[in-house]
N, C-alpha and C positions, 0 to 999 in steps of 0.2 A: 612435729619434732618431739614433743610428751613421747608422742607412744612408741615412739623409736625406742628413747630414752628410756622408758620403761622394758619394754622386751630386751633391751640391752643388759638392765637390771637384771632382769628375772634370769635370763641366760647363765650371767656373772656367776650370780645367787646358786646354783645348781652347780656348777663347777663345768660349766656346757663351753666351748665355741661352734662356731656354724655349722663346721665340718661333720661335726659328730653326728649331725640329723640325718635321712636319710638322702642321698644325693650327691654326698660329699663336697670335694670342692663345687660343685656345681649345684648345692640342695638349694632347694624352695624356701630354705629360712633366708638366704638373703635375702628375699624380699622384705624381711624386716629394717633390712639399712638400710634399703631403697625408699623408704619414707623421708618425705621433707625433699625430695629430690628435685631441685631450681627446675627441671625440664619436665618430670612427672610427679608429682608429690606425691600420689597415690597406685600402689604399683597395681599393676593386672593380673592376675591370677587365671592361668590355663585350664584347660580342662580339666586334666589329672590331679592339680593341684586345687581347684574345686571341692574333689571329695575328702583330699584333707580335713576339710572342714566338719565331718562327720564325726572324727574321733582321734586320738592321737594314735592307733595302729598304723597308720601310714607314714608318721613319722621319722620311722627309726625302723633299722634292716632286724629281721629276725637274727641276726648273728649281732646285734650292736650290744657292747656293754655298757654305755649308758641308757641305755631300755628304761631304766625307773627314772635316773632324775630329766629324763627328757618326757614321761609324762607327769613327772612332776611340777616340771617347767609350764607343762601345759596346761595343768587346770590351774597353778597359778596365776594364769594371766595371755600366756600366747595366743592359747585358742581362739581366748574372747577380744583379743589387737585383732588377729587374722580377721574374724569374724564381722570385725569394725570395715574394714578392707572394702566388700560392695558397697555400703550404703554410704562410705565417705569418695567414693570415686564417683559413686553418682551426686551425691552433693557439691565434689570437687567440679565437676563437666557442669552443674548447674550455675555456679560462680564463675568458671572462665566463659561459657559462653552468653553471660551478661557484660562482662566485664569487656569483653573482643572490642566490642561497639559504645563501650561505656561513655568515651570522651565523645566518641560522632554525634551520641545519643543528647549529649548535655550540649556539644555547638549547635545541634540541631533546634533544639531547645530554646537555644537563645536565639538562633533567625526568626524562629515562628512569633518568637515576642517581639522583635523589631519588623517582623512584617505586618502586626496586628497592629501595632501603634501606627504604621507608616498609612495602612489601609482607613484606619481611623483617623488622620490629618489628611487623608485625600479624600475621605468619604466613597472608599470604590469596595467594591467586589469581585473577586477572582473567578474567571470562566471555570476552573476547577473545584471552587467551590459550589457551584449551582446546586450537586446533587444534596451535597450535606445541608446547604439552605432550605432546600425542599422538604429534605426528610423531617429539620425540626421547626417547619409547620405543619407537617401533616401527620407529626408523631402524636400518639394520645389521642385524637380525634377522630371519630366516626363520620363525620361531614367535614371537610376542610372544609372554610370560607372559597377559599382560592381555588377550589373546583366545582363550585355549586354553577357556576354558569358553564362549564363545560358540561358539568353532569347533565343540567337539562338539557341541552343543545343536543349532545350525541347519547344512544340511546344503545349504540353497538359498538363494540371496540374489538381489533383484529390486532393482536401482537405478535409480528413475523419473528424467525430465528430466535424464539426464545431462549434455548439453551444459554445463549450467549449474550443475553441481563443480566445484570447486576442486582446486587443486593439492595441499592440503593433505589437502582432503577423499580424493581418492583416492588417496595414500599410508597413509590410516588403512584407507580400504574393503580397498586390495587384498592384502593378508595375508591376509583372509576368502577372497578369492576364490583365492587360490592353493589355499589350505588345500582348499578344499570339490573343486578341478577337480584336485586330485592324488589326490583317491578316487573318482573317476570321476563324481562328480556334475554337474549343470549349474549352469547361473545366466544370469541374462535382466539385460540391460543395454538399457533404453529411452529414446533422445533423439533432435532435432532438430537439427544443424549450423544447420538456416536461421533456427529459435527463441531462438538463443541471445542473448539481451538482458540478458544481466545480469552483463558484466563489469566491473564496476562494482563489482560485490558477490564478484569471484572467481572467478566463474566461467570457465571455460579450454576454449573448444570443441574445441579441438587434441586434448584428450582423447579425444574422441569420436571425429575424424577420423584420428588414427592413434597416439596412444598406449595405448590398450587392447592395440591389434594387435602393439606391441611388446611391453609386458608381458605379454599371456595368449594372442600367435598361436600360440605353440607347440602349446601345448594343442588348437587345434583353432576356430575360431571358423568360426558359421554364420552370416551376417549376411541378415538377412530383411529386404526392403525393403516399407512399407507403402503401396503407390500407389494406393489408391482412398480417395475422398473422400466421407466419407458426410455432411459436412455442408453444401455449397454445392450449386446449382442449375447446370445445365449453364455455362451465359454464366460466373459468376463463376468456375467452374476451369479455365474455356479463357483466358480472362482472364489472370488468376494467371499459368497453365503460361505463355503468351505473353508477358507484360509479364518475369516475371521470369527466365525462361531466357536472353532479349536481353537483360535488365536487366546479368547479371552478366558476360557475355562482354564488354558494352561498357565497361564500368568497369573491369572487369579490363584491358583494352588501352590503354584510356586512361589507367592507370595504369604499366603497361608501359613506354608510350611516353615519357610526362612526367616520370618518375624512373629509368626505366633499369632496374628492380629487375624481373628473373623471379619470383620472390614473391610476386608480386599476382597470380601464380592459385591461390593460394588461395581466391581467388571462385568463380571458375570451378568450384572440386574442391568446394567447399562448396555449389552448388549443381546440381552434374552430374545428382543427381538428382529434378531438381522436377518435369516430368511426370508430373501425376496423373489417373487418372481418374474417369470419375463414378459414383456407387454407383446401380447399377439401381432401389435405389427410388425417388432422384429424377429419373431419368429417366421415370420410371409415373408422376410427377406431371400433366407435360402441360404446364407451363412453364419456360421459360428461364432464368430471372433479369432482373434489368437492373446496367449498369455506365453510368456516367456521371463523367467527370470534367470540372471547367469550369475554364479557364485564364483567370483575373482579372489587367484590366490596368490597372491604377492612374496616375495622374497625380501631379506633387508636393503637390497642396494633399491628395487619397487618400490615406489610408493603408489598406496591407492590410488589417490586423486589423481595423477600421472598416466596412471595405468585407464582412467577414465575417460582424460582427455586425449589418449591415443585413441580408444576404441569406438567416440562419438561420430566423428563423422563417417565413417564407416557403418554405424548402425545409419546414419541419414540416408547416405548411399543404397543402402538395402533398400529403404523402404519408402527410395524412389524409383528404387527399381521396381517396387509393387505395385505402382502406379498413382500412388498419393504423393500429393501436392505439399511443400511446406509450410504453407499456412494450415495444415491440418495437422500437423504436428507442434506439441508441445511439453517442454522440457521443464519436468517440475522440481525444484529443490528447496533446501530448508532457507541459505543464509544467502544475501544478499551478495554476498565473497564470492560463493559458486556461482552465481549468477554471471558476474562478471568474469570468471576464470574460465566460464564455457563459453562465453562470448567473443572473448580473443583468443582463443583455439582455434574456434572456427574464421575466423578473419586471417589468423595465419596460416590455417591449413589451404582455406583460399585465397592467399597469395601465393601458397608455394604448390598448387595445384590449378593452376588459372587452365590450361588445356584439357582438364578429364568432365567438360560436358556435366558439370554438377555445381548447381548454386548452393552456398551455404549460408545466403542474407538471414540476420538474426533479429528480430523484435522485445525488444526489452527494456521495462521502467528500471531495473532493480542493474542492468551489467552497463548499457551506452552512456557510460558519466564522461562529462565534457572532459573533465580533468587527465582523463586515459588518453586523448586523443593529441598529439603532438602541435598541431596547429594552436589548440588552446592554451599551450604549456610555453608556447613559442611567443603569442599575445600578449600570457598574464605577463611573461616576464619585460617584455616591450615597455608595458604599463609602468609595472615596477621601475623600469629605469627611466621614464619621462617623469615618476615622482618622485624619483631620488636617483642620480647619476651617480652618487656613488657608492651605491649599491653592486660590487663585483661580481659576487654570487648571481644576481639577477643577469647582469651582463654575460655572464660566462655561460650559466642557462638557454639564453637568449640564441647564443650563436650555436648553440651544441643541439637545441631545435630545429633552428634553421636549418641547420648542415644537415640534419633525419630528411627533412622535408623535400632540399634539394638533391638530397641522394647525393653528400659530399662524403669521401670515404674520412673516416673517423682518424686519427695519427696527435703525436704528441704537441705538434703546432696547434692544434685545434681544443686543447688540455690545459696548453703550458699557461702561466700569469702571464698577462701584457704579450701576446702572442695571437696571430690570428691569421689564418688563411687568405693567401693573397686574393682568391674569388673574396672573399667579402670588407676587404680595405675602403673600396667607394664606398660601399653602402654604409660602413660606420662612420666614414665621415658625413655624407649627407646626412643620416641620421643623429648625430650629435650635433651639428649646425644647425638642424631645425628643432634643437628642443625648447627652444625660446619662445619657440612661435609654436609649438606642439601642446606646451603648457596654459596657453592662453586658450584653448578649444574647447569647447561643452563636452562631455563625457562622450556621448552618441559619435559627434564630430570627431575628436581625437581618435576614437577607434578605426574609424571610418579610415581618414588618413593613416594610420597603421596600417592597415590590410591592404592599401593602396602603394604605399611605401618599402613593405615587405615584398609584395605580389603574390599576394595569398587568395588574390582573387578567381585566377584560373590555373590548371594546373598542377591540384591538390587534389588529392582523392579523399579528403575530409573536410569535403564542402556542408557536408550534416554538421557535423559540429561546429564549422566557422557559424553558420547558420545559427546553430541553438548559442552558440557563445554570444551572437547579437543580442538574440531573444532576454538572454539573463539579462545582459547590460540593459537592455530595454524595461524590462519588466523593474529592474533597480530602479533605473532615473524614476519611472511611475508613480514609484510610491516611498522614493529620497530623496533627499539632498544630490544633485548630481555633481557629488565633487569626487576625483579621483581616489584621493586615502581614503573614505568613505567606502568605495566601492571593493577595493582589495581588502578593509576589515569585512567588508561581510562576504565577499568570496570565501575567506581564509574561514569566516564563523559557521556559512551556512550555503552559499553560493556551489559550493565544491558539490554538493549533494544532486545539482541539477545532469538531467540525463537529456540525449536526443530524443524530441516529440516525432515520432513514425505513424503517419497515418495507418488506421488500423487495418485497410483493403490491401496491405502490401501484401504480397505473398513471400512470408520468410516465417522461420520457425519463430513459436512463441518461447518466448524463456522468464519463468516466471517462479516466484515463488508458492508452498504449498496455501500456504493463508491468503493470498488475491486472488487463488485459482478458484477459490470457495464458492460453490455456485456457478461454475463455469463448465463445460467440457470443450471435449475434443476428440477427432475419432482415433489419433494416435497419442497415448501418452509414454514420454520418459522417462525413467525415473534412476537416475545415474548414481544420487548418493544416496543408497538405502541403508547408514549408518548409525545413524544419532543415537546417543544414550538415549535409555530410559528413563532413567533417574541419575542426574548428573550434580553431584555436590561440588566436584572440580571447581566449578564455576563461582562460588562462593557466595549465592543467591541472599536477598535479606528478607525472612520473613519475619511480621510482626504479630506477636503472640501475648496473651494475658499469661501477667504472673503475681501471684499474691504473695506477695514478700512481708506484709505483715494483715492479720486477722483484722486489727481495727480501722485499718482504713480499706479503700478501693483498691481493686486488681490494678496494678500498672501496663501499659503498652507497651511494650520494648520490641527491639529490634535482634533477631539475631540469626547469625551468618548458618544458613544449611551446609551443615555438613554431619557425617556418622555418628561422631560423639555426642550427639543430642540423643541418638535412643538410650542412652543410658545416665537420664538425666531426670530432675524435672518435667521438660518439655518433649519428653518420649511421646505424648497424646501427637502435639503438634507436626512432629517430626514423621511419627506414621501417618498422618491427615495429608502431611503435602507427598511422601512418598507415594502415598496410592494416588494422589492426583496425580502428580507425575507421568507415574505408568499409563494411566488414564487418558495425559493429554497424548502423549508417544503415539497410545494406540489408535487415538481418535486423526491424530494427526498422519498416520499409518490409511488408515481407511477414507481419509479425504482426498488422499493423493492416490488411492486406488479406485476410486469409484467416480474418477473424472473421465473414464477412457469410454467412446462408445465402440470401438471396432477390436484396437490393440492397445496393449498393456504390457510395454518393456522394463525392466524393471533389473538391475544390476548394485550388489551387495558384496560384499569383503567375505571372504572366508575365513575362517583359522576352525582350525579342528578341538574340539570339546576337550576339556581340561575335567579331570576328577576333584572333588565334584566338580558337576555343571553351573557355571556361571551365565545368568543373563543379564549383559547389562547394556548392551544396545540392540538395537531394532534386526542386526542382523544374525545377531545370537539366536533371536524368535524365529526366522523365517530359515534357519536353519534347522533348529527342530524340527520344526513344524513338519518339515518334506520327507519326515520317515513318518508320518502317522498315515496307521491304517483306518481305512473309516470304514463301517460293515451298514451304511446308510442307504438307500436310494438318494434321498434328498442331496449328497455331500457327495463329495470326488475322492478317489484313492487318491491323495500324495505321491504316493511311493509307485502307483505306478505309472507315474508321468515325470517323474524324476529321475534322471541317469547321474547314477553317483560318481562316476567317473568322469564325466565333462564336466559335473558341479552344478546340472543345467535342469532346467523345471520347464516343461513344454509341452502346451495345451494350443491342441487346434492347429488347424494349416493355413498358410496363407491363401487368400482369395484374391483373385485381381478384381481391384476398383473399376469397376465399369464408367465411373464418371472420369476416368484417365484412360481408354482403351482410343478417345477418339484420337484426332490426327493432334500433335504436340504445336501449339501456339507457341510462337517467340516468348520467353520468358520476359520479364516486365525487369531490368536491371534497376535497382532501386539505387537511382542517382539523383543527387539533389544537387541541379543546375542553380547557381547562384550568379545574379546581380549586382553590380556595386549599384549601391543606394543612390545615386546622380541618375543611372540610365534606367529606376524605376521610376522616374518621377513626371508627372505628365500635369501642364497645367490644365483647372478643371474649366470648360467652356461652359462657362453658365448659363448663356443665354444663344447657345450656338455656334457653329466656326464662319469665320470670314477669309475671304482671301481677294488681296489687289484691290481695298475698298469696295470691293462687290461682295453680294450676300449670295455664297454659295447659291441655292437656289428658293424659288419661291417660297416652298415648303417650310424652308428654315426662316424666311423671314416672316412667315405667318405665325409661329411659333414664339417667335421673338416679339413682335406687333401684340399677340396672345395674353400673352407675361404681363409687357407693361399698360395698356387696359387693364389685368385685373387689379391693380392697384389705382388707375386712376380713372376721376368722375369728370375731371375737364381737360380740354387743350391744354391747359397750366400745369396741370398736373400730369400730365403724356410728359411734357418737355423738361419738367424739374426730375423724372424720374429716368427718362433717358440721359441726361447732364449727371444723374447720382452712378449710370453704368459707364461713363464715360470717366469719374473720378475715380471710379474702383475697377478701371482697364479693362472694362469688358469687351469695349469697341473703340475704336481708334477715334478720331478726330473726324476724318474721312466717313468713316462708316453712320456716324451720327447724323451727319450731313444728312446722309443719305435716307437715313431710316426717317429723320424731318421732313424732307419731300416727299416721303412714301404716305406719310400720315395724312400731309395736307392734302394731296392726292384723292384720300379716302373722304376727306372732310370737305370735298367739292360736290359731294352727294348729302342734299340738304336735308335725309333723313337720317345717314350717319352723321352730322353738323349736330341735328337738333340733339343727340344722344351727349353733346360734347359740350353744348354751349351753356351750360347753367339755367337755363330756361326751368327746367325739372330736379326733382330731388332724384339723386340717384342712390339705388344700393345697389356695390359692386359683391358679388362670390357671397351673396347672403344666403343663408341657407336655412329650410324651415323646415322642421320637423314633423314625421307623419306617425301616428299611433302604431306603437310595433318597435318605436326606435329608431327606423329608417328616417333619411330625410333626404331631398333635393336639393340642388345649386344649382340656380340658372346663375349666369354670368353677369348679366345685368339689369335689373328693375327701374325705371323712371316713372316716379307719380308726378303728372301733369295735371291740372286745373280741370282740365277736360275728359281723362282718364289715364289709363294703367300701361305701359309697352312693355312687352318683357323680350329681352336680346338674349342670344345666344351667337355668339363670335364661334367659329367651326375653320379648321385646315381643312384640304384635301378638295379632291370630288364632293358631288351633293350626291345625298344617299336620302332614301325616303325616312330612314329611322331619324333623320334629323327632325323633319317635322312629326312625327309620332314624338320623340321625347319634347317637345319647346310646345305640343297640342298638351301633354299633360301638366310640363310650367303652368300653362296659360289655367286652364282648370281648375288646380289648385292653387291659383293666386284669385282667381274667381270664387272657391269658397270660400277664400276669408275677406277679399273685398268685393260683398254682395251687392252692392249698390253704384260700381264704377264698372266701366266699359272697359275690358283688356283686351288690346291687341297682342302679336305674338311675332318676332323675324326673327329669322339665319340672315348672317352677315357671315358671307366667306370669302375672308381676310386677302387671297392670295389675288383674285380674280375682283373685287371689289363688290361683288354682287350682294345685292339685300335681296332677302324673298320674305312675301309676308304670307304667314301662315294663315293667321285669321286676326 
């Protein structure tokens, strides 16, 4: 407000108002009373008013008659206001964007102190703190303590997917690696500069690109570069090599240009080197691949995403008509949202196409959330009204489900308050009669009776998700409280996020996002939304940046909100640091979702025609370029002339018929999830065999049974206490006992099965002794007698000669270690009663 006040002065002072400058009512000196302005305090200054700045000729029109005291004005004082103009807007942009975050930044502040105190009266640790725990012990020191016994143990270390460590992470790795490469061992360091998608999570590809080489070039490093491609088909890796060698040279220049910063070739150095080539066996194939991209041009009443989910099953269609299978296809997108929004396109295009001979079953962690599925929506609110009845909203929910499910037409009775369709009058009344007794039931149970009450058992074509909605409820009780308000706070908190589990053998398209795909292929990929910014500030991202606000102390950490107004700030360094990642991650994220495909590569992106200048600011801007560049390479593909500008369309390669689809068509596998109610899965377990009519099935089974309880017992007393312990715990009836008693004594009328029973001998039953190697034997039964050693062996079935080969090596090895006693050796087979003595 000074300098306002001032130029206002000086104005005065000359006998000037605004008008008289050059511009008239519209001149550039109003930007003088634009200072102090509540909305901009510091005004902006255009281009042309820039070189104002040079001199006061600009000022004032060649015909003006205040010509003198307006450069009067001006070395008095305007000039040097005006002049003040950048360097206090960049100071201004440096205090509002400290200031945005200021309050978050001091509550924030204050949690971290009350979680330090809370952590220090519970004496714990945060799983998120682990790294920063690590780093300051192993900060400053050349030998941790805390790695000296892994250092000696391991002698080699292999660290996969580098790119995508952290800073943190390899301060802890690289002690190890010092350790092992100062006794002359190696160690293998494996990553992608162009893979790396996940700084987000920490990951720091600089590592890869050239901090290794600072921390361990000394040592010696041999860096192998891996250029053949053994998963794609010719087209697709000329494709690739082509699109994205031009991709990043031009972004990188175009970045160059627009912010002035050398630094944006860090594209360029991160992808120097992408030519790869093609691995000979798929060359021996005998086809190409196909690449296909289509440039969609939308109108205002269009929208893209619309225009997407028209044109999807249509591309499925095609390229079932090529003879590929839909589990070879896979549908890669950025968010979570399209996941699910291609998901039920295709579920409605296949209910409203059930006759055209084309399946469109889908596979997806990220689109089958239970919550979408009407049956679940129909459940929770069930729930809801057995925990609170009067809850109306829940009720009205309730019935506007149910009517979806039984396919009741929709009308104002089924809307109105206290109003409800004559079909469903019983069932609320049953239903609100038994909420008395619904509320007394274990979480599992209550459900149970729900789906039983409703009839959601058969009938429903969202028997997957009645199914995964158990599994939640299941997995809750597991590991809670299984009380009902319990169980709707953490549906509402976290529960909602669960998806249907699909075996992975099913044959349906995968739908997936670009970051799970990492590491994966497929012979067909999609790629439907090829839009995403490049560099998106929209978003209001928070990055945390040093700022030295006074000399005598320490830099502080602060937080602040990305957006434009930082390049012309203070934090201009930071603000270009994360833009060129930005671009960075785009491109990387660009090339991950291109170089999943092994056969075909579809690929559809928005158009709009180039504006002067050229704007790039999403991914579709680049791949629109990109299709006029001429390349005068061998190694690289013309663009332009596989590109027709008039359909908008980019196409490489012809279709080829899949020969693993030419044979005769198998019935399709309809992915139906037959369900259960939990009463008719339940089968009790026969533990020691089936009975029927007090008769023992057959002999077989009662040899098995006879079997059992032997190996627990060394006498008659004990046969008869352990049968009476399966008689209490219902394994056989009253009858059956009887029976199995006479069967025994039966056996016990043969005076050498007697002597095994009567106490006479020490017995060990199921003892088993160990042979050098680890291995060890069990014979069934041991008796030391006075006189010497018997070793039993009880057998079902026929006699087989392996019986006495295995009860000849018993005997043996009971012979080695009692050297000085007589062992004999018998099969006793249970069914038929016979003993045979071996030796």
């Amino acid at each position: 407000m000074e300098l306002k006040s001032s130029a206002q002065t000086i104005r005065d002072k000359n006998g000037l108002v605004w008008e008289d400058f050059s511009g008239g009512t519209r001149s550039f000196s109003r930007k003088f009373d634009q200072l102090g302005d509540k909305n901009e305090p510091v005004p902006i200054l255009t281009g042309p008013q820039e070189k104002l700045l040079l001199g006061p000729e600009g000022w004032y029109t060649k015909t003006s008659k205040s010509k003198a005291a307006i450069e009067s004005a001006y070395y008095e004082g305007l000039g040097e206001i005006m002049h003040q103009f950048e360097p206090m807007k960049k100071h201004w942009n440096t205090l509002d964007a400290i200031s945005k975050n200021l309050y978050t930044f001091g509550l924030f502040g204050y949690l971290l102190r009350e979680l330090k105190e809370l952590k220090e009266e519970e004496n714990m640790l945060l799983i998120s703190e682990t790294n920063d725990f690590l780093k300051s012990i192993t900060s400053d020191n050349d030998a941790p303590f805390i790695y000296e016994k892994v250092g000696n143990r391991y002698q080699h270390f292999l660290l996969d997917e580098f790119q995508d460590t952290s800073g943190f992470q390899w301060a802890s790795f690289r002690p190890l690696l010092l350790n092992t490469l100062s006794m002359g061992k190696t160690n293998l360091v494996v990553g992608d500069v162009k893979q790396s998608i996940y700084r987000w999570r920490g990951g720091e590809m600089r590592l890869l690109m050239e901090q290794v080489e600072i921390d361990l070039g000394h040592f010696g490093l041999n860096v192998k570069k891996l250029d053949t491609n053994f998963r794609s088909l010719p087209n697709i890796v000329a494709f690739n090599n082509t699109l994205f060698s031009k991709l990043s040279k031009f972004l990188s220049e175009h970045l160059k240009a627009t912010l002035g910063d050398p630094t944006m070739e860090m594209i360029e150095q991160a992808y120097a080197d992408i030519l790869q080539n093609v691995a000979p066996k798929q060359k021996a194939k005998g086809v190409n691949g196909k690449v296909k991209l289509k440039f969609i041009e939308t109108d205002k009443e269009t929208k893209y995403e619309d225009e997407i989910l028209r044109l999807l099953p249509g591309q499925v269609e095609g390229l079932l008509d090529q003879g590929y299978q839909l589990k070879d296809i896979a549908i890669l997108v950025r968010k979570n949202g399209q996941a699910a929004q291609i998901a039920d396109a295709f579920m409605a295009y296949a209910e409203d196409n059930k006759g055209n001979n084309y399946r469109y079953d889908v596979l997806s962690d990220e689109a089958l959330f239970l919550t979408r599925a009407t049956v679940v929506k129909c459940l929770l609110a069930a729930l809801q009204i057995v925990n609170d009845a009067e809850d109306s909203l829940a009720e009205k929910t309730f019935w506007i489900q149910l009517a979806r499910i039984r396919n009741i037409a929709f009308n104002h009775v089924l809307f109105k308050q206290d109003s409800l369709p004559e079909a469903f009058q019983g069932l609320k009344e049953k239903f609100f009669s038994q909420l008395p007794d619904l509320r007394k039931l274990p979480l599992m149970d209550l459900l149970e009776a729900l789906i039983d009450l409703i009839g959601l058992n058969e009938g429903t074509g969202e028997l997957a998700y009645l199914s995964g909605f158990k599994e939640a409820v299941f997995d809750f009780i597991a590991k809670n409280r299984a009380d009902l308000g319990g169980f709707l706070n953490w549906w509402e908190q976290q529960g909602y996020k669960r998806t249907v589990k699909i075996p992975e053998e099913f044959n349906a398209i995968r739908i997936q996002t670009i970051h799970k795909s990492k590491g994966l292929q497929y012979k067909v990929v999609l790629l439907p939304y090829l839009d995403w910014k490049l560099f998106d500030t929209g978003k209001e991202n928070i990055i945390w940046t040093k700022y030295d606000w006074d000399e005598t102390l320490p830099p502080a950490i602060i937080p602040l909100t990305l957006r434009s107004q930082l390049l012309d700030s203070a934090f201009s360094a930071a603000y270009l640091e994360e833009n060129l990642l930005h671009h960075l991650d785009s491109l990387n994220m660009l090339y991950v979702a291109f170089t999943r495909a092994e056969e075909v590569l579809l690929g559809m992106t928005p158009y709009t025609k180039p504006g002067k200048p050229k704007k790039l600011t999403t991914v579709a801007d680049l791949l629109r370029e990109i299709m006029s560049f001429n390349v005068q390479n061998d190694e690289l593909l013309d663009f332009g002339s596989y590109y027709n500008s008039e359909k908008l369309e980019f196409e490489l390669g012809d279709w080829h018929q899949n020969k693993a689809k030419q044979a005769a068509d198998t019935p399709a596998q309809a992915m139906v999830w037959k369900y259960r109610p939990w009463e008719k899965s339940l089968k009790v377990k026969q533990v020691f065999g089936e009975f029927e009519a007090s008769e023992i099935v057959s002999k077989r089974a009662f040899g098995v049974l006879v079997h059992r309880i032997i190996e627990k017992s060394q006498t008659k007393t004990d046969f008869l206490l352990e049968l009476q312990a399966m008689y209490f715990d219902g394994a056989v009836t009253d009858e059956e006992k009887k029976s199995l008693e006479v069967q025994f004594d039966k056996l016990c009328q043969n005076t050498t099965f007697n002597s095994w029973f009567d106490g006479s001998g020490k017995v060990l039953t199921e003892q088993g002794i160990f042979l050098p190697g680890g291995e060890f034997k069990r014979p069934d039964r041991i008796i030391y007698y006075p006189y010497g050693i018997e070793v039993v062996d009880f057998k079902t079935g026929e006699e087989r000669t392996t019986h006495k080969t295995q009860v000849l090596d018993y005997v043996e090895l009971v012979k080695s270690i009692e050297k000085e006693k007589v062992v004999r050796g018998f099969i006793c087979y249970i069914e038929s009663g016979s003993i045979v003595k071996v030796v």
